[in-house]
N, C-alpha and C positions, 0 to 999 in steps of 0.2 A: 504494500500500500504506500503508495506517494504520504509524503508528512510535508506539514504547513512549514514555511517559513521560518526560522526563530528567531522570531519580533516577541515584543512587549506579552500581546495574547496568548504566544504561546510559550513563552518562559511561566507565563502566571498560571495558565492550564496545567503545566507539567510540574510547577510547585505545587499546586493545587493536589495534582495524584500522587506523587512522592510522599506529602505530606500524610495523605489518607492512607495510603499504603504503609508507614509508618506506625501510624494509630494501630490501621488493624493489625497488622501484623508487625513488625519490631525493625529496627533498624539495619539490626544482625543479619536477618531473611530479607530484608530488601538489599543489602549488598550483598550475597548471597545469588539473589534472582540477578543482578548485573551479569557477576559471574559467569551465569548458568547462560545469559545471554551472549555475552560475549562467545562461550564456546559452541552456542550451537549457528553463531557468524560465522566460525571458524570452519566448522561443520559441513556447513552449507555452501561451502563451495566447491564448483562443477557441480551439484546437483540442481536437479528441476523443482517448482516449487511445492506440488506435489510431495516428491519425496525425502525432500526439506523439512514438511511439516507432518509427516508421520509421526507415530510412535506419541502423542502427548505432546509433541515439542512444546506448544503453548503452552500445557498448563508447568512445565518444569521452567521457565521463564517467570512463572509470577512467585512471588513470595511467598513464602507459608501461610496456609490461612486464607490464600486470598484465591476466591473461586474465579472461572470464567466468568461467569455472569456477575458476580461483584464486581471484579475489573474491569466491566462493561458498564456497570452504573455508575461506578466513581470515575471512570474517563466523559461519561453523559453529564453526569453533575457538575465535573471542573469544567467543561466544554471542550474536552482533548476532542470527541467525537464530533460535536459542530465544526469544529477547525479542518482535522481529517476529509469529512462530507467537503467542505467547501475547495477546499484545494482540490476533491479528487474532481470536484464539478468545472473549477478553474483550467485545472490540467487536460482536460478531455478526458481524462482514465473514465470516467461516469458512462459519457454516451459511448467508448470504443469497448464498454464490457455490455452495453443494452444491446450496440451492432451485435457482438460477438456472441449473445445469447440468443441472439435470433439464427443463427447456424445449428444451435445445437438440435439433434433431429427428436420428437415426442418420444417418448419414450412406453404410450400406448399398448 
């Protein structure tokens, strides 16, 4: 996924989730989840995105405690995800994945 700029919004977004991610879960497991980040960068190369993102990989990036869908409300609530949505709409990535989905054949 294309990420926004980092302007003002989104330093304050991504303090925003740091911050929350710290509450719920602790300092230790959010540097930790870096970590876990950085090696599955590391990982992920020459592979497709697909099988890049096998195996969990997301959830072994977040920090202890902290669910997919928690992740996905505390990035909704800082506004990480308004910022994301808006750059992918800025960039074209939006409508070259609506084209792209119109390829895909029914699966009927």
């Amino acid at each position: 996924m294309t990420m926004p700029k980092w302007d003002d919004a989104m330093r304050s977004a991504a303090g925003c989730v740091l911050e929350r991610y710290n509450e719920e879960s602790s300092v230790e497991a959010v540097d930790a989840s870096f970590d876990a980040f950085e090696t599955l960068i590391e990982d992920m190369e020459g592979k497709d995105f697909a099988t890049a993102f096998e195996d969990d990989a997301m959830e072994k990036m977040l920090p202890e405690g902290i669910t997919i869908d928690a992740s996905g409300d505390i990035s909704q609530e800082c506004g990480m995800m308004d910022l994301q949505i808006r750059q992918m709409q800025e960039s074209g990535l939006t409508a070259a994945m609506m084209e792209a989905s119109m390829t895909i054949p029914n699966n009927e």
